[in-house]
MARLUM-695582 format. One record per residue (C-alpha): residue number from 1; residue in three letters; x, y negated, z. Coordinates in nm, 4 decimals, decimal comma. Each point is the difference from the previous one (the first is absolute). Example, Ala and Ser with C-alpha at 12.3 -4.5 7.8 and 13.67 -1.06 7.14 Angstrom:
2
1_ALA_1,2300_0,4500_0,7800
2_SER_0,1370_-0,3440_-0,0660
% end
This chain:
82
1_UNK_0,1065_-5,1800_-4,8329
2_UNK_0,0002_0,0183_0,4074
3_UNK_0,2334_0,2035_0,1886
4_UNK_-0,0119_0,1598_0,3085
5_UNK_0,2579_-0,2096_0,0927
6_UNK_-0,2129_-0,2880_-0,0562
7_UNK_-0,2803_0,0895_0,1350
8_UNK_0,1496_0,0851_0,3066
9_UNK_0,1752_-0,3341_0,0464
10_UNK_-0,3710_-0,1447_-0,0531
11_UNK_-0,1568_0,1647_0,2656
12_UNK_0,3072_-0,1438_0,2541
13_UNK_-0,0220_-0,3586_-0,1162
14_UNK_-0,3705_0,0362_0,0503
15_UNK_-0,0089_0,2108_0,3089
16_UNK_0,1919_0,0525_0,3519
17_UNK_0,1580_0,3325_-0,0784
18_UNK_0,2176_0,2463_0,2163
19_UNK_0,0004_0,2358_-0,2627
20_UNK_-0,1414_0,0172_-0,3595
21_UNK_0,0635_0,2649_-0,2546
22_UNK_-0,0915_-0,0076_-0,3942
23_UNK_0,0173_0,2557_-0,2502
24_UNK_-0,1394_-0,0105_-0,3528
25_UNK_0,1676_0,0092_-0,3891
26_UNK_-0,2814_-0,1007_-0,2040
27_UNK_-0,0213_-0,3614_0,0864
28_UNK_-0,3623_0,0452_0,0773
29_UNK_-0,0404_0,2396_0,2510
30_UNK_0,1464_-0,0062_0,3391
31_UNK_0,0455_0,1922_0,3921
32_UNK_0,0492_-0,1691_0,2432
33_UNK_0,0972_0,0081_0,3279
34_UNK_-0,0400_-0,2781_0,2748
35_UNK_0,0814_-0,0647_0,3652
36_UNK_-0,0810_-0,3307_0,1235
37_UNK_-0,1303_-0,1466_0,3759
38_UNK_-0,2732_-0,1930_-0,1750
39_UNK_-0,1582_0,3312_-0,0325
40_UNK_-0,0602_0,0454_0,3862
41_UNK_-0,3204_0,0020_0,0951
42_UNK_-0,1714_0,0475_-0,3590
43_UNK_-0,2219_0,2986_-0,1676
44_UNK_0,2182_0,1486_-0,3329
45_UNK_-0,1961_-0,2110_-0,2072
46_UNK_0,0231_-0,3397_0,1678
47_UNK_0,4266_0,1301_-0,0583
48_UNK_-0,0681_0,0415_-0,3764
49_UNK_-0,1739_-0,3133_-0,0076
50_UNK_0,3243_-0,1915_0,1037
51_UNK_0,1970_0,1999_-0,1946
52_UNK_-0,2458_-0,1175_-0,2840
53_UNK_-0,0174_-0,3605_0,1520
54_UNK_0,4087_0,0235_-0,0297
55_UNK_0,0219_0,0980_-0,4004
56_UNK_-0,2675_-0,2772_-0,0507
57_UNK_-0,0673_0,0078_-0,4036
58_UNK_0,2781_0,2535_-0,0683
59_UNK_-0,2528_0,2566_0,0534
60_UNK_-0,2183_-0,1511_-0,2548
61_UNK_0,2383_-0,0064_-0,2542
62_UNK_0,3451_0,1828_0,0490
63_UNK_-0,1223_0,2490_0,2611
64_UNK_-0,2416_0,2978_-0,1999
65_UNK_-0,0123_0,2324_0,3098
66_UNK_0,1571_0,0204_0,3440
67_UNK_-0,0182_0,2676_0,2428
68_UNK_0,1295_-0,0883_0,3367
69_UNK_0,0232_0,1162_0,3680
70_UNK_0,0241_-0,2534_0,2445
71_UNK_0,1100_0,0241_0,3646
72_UNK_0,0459_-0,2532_0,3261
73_UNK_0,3419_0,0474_0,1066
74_UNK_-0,0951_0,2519_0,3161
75_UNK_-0,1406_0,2223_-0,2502
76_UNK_0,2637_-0,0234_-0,2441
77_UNK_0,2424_0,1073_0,2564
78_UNK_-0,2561_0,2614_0,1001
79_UNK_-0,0098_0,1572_-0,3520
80_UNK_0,4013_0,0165_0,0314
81_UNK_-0,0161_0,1869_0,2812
82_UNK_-0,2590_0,2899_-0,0907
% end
């Protein structure tokens, strides 16, 4: 069964992150939270798609469901501040 743990050290090995948080206890369903530069520039879905692109076949077959929120590092530091 995946942990959170687990999948969180997936999406850095797969990803430049400045920030990533995972929760989840059921092995199969996940939050996440990410903060990386590669998202500059790109709409919130061309982000999840990297995030996807990261996890490769994990979301296939470990990964049943993952909710995430995913910010460039300007507006993660944005967020922080309102």
């Amino acid at each position: 069964m995946l942990t959170a743990n687990e999948l969180k050290n997936y999406l850095i090995n797969g990803l430049p992150c400045d920030h990533v948080e995972v929760s989840g206890d059921d092995g199969q369903h996940f939050e996440a939270v990410v903060v990386s530069p590669q998202f500059v520039g790109k709409s919130k879905v061309q982000q999840h798609q990297l995030v996807y692109q990261a996890l490769g076949d994990r979301m296939r077959s470990e990964i049943h469901a993952l909710a995430m929120r995913t910010f460039t590092p300007d507006a993660w530091a944005q967020s922080a501040i309102t």
